[in-house]
C-alpha positions as CSV (number, residue, x, y, z in Angstrom):
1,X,-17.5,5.2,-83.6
2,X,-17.7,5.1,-79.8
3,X,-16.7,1.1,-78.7
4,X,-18.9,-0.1,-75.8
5,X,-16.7,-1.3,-73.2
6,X,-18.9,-3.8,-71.6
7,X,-19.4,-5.8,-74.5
8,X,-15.6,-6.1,-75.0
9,X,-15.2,-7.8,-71.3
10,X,-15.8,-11.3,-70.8
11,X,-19.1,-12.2,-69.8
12,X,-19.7,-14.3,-66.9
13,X,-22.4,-17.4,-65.9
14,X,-23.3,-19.8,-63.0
15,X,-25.2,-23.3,-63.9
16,X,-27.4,-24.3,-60.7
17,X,-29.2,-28.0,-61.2
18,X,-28.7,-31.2,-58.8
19,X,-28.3,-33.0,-61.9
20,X,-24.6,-33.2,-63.2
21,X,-25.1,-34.7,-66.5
22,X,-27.4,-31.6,-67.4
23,X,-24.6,-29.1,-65.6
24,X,-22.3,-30.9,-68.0
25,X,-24.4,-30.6,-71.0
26,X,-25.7,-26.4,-70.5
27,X,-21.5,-26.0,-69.8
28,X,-21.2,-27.7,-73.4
29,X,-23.8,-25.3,-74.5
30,X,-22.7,-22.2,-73.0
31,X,-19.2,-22.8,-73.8
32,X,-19.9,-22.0,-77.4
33,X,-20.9,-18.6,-77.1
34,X,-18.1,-16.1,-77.6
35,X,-16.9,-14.2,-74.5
36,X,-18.8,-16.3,-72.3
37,X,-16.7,-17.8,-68.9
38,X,-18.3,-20.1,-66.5
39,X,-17.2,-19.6,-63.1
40,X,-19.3,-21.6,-61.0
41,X,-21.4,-24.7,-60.7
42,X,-24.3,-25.3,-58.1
43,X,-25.9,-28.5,-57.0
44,X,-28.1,-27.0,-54.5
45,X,-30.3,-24.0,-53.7
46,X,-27.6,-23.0,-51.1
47,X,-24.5,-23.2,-53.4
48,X,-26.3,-21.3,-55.8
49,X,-27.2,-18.6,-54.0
50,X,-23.0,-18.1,-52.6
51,X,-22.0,-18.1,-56.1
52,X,-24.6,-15.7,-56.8
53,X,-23.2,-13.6,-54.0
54,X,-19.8,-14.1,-55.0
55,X,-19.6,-13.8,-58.3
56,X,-22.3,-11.7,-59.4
57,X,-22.7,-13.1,-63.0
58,X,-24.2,-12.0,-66.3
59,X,-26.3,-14.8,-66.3
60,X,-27.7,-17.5,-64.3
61,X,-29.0,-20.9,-65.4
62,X,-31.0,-22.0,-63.2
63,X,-33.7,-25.2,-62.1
64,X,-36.8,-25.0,-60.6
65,X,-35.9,-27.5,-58.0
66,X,-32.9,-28.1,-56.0
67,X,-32.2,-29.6,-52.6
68,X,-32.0,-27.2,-49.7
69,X,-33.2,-24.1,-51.5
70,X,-35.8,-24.0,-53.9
71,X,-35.5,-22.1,-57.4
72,X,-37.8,-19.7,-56.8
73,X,-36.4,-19.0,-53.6
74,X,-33.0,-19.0,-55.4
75,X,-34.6,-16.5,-57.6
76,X,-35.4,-14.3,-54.9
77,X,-32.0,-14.2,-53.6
78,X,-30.7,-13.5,-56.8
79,X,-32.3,-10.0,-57.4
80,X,-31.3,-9.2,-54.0
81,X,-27.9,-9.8,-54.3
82,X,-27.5,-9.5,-58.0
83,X,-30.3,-7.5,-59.6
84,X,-28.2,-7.2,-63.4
85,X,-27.8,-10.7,-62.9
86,X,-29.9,-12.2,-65.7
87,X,-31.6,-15.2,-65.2
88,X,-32.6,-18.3,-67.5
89,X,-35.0,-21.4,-66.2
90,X,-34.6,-24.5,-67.9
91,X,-36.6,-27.0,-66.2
92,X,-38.4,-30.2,-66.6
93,X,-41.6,-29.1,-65.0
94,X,-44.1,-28.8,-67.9
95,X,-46.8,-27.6,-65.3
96,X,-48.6,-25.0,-66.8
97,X,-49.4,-23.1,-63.4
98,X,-46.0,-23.3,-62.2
99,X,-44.8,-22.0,-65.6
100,X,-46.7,-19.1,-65.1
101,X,-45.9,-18.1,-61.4
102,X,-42.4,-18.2,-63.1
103,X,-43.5,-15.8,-65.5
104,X,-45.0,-13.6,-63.2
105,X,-42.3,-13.4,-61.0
106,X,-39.8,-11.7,-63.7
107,X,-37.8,-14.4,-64.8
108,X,-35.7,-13.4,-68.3
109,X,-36.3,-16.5,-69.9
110,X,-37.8,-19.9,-69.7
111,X,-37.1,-23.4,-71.5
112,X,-37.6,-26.9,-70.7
113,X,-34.9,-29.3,-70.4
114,X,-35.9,-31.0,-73.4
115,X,-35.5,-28.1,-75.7
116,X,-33.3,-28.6,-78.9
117,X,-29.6,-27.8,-78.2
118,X,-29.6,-25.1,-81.1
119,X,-32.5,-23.5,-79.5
120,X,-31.1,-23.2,-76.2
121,X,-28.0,-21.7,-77.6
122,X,-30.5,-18.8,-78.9
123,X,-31.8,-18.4,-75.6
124,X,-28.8,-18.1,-73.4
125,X,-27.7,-15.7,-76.2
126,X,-31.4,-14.0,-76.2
127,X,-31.2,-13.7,-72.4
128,X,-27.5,-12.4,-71.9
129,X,-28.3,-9.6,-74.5
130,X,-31.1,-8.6,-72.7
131,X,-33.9,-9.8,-74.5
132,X,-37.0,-12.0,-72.8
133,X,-37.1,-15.7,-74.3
134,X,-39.8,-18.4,-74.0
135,X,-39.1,-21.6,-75.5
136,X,-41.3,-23.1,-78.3
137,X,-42.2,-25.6,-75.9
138,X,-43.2,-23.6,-72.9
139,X,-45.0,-21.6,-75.0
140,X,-47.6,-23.9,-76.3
141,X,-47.7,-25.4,-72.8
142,X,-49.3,-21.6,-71.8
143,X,-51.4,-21.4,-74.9
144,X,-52.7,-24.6,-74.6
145,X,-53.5,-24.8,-70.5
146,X,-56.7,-25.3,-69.0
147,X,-56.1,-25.0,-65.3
148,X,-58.7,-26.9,-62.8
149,X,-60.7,-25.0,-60.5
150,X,-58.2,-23.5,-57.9
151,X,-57.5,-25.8,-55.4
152,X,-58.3,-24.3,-51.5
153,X,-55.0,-24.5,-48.9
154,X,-56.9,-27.4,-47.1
155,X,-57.1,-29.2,-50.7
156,X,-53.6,-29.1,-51.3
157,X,-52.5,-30.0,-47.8
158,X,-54.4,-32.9,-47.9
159,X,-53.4,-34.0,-52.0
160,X,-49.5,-33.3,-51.0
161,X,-50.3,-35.8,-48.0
162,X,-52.0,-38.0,-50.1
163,X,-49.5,-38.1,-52.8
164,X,-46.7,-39.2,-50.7
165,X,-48.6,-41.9,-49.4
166,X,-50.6,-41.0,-46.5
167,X,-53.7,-42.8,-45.9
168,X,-57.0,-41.1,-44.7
169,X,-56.9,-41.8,-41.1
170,X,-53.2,-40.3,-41.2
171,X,-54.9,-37.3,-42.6
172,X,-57.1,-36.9,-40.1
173,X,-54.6,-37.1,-37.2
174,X,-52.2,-34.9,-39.0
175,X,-54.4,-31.8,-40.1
176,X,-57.2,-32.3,-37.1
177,X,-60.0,-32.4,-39.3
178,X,-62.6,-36.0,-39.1
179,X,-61.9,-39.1,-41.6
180,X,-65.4,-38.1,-43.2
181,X,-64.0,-34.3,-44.0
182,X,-60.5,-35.7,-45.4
183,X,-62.9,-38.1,-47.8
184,X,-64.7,-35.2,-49.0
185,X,-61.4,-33.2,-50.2
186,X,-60.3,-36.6,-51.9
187,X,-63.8,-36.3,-53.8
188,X,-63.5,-32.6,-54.5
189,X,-59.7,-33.1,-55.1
190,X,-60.5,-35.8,-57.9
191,X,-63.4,-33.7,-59.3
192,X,-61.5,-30.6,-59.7
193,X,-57.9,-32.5,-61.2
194,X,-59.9,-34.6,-62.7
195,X,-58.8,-37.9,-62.1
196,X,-59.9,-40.9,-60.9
197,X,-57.0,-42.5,-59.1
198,X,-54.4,-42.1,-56.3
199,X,-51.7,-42.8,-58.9
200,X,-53.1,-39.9,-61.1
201,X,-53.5,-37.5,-57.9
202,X,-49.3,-38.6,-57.5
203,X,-48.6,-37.4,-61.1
204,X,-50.7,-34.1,-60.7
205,X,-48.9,-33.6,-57.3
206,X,-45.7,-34.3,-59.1
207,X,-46.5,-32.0,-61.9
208,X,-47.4,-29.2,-59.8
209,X,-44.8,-29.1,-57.7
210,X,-46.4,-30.5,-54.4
211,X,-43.7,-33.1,-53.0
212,X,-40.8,-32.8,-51.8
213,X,-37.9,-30.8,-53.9
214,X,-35.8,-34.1,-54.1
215,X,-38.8,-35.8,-55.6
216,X,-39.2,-33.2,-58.3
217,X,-37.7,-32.6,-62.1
């Protein structure tokens, strides 16, 4: 019987999330799968995207959001680079629309970072033998979504502005538009997220990955 000599050679993976208690606990996690050597960590877009370059790994763990590159943009540069590279997103976004532009762009798999250790185990395993995995989680987050009415550029220009605190008459001075038309995207903007506070806007904006990357999950 022929032996497949790829699958005798150590396999190789990069972690990339700012956060180093959750590097710490997906090198735990990782560690316990046979053949499996991780060769670099990444607290940025930027660092990920050298190791990527370097290294070329089997698989990629990678967050949706990171200071100076985002992970989509990471994403990008990773089937540039490294198109075997296989690629796993554990994040703590549980927007459903962000989810599924993650979906759509290719990624291999996708948990959040509250998923049960034993189940992310199956899905770095799932992943690096070439399988497609979607947490449990993720997956009723999909099922279950019902998306507002798409928001228009101007509409999300003026919620990421209002979300990080910008009054109305700093609206109007930043985009050029009159203090009456910024008041009538708040109105639309609350009709279609349906909520009925700035606070609530802040947590939509949050969820859907409209403020700043350092602000985000």
């Amino acid at each position: 019987m022929a032996v497949d000599k790829n699958r005798c050679k150590d396999r190789i993976a990069v972690i990339a999330d700012d956060h180093a208690i959750v590097r710490q606990a997906t090198m735990q996690i990782l560690g316990e799968i046979p053949g499996l050597q991780i060769v670099a960590e990444a607290a940025n877009g930027l660092e990920a995207i050298a190791a990527i370059k370097k290294h070329k790994p089997d698989l990629l763990v990678l967050d949706a959001a990171m200071p100076l590159a985002r992970g989509i943009e990471v994403f990008a540069e990773v089937r540039r680079w490294s198109p075997d590279t296989r690629v796993m997103l554990v994040t703590g976004f549980t927007s459903a629309s962000l989810l599924a532009d993650w979906l759509n762009a290719g990624v291999d798999g996708m948990m959040l970072k509250s998923a049960p250790t034993a189940e992310m185990r199956l899905g770095f395993e799932a992943v690096l033998e070439g399988a497609g995995f979607i947490s449990e989680e993720v997956r009723t987050i999909l099922d279950n979504s019902t998306a507002p009415s798409a928001l228009s550029d101007r509409e999300r220009e003026v919620l990421a502005l209002i979300a990080t605190g910008h009054s109305n008459s700093d609206i109007s001075d930043k985009l050029c538009i009159s203090i009456k038309t910024v008041e009538k995207h708040r109105a639309s903007l609350m009709s279609k997220v349906g909520v009925h506070s700035v606070a609530e806007l802040m947590v939509y904006a949050l969820r859907e990955g409209l403020l700043d990357e350092h602000k985000q999950l």
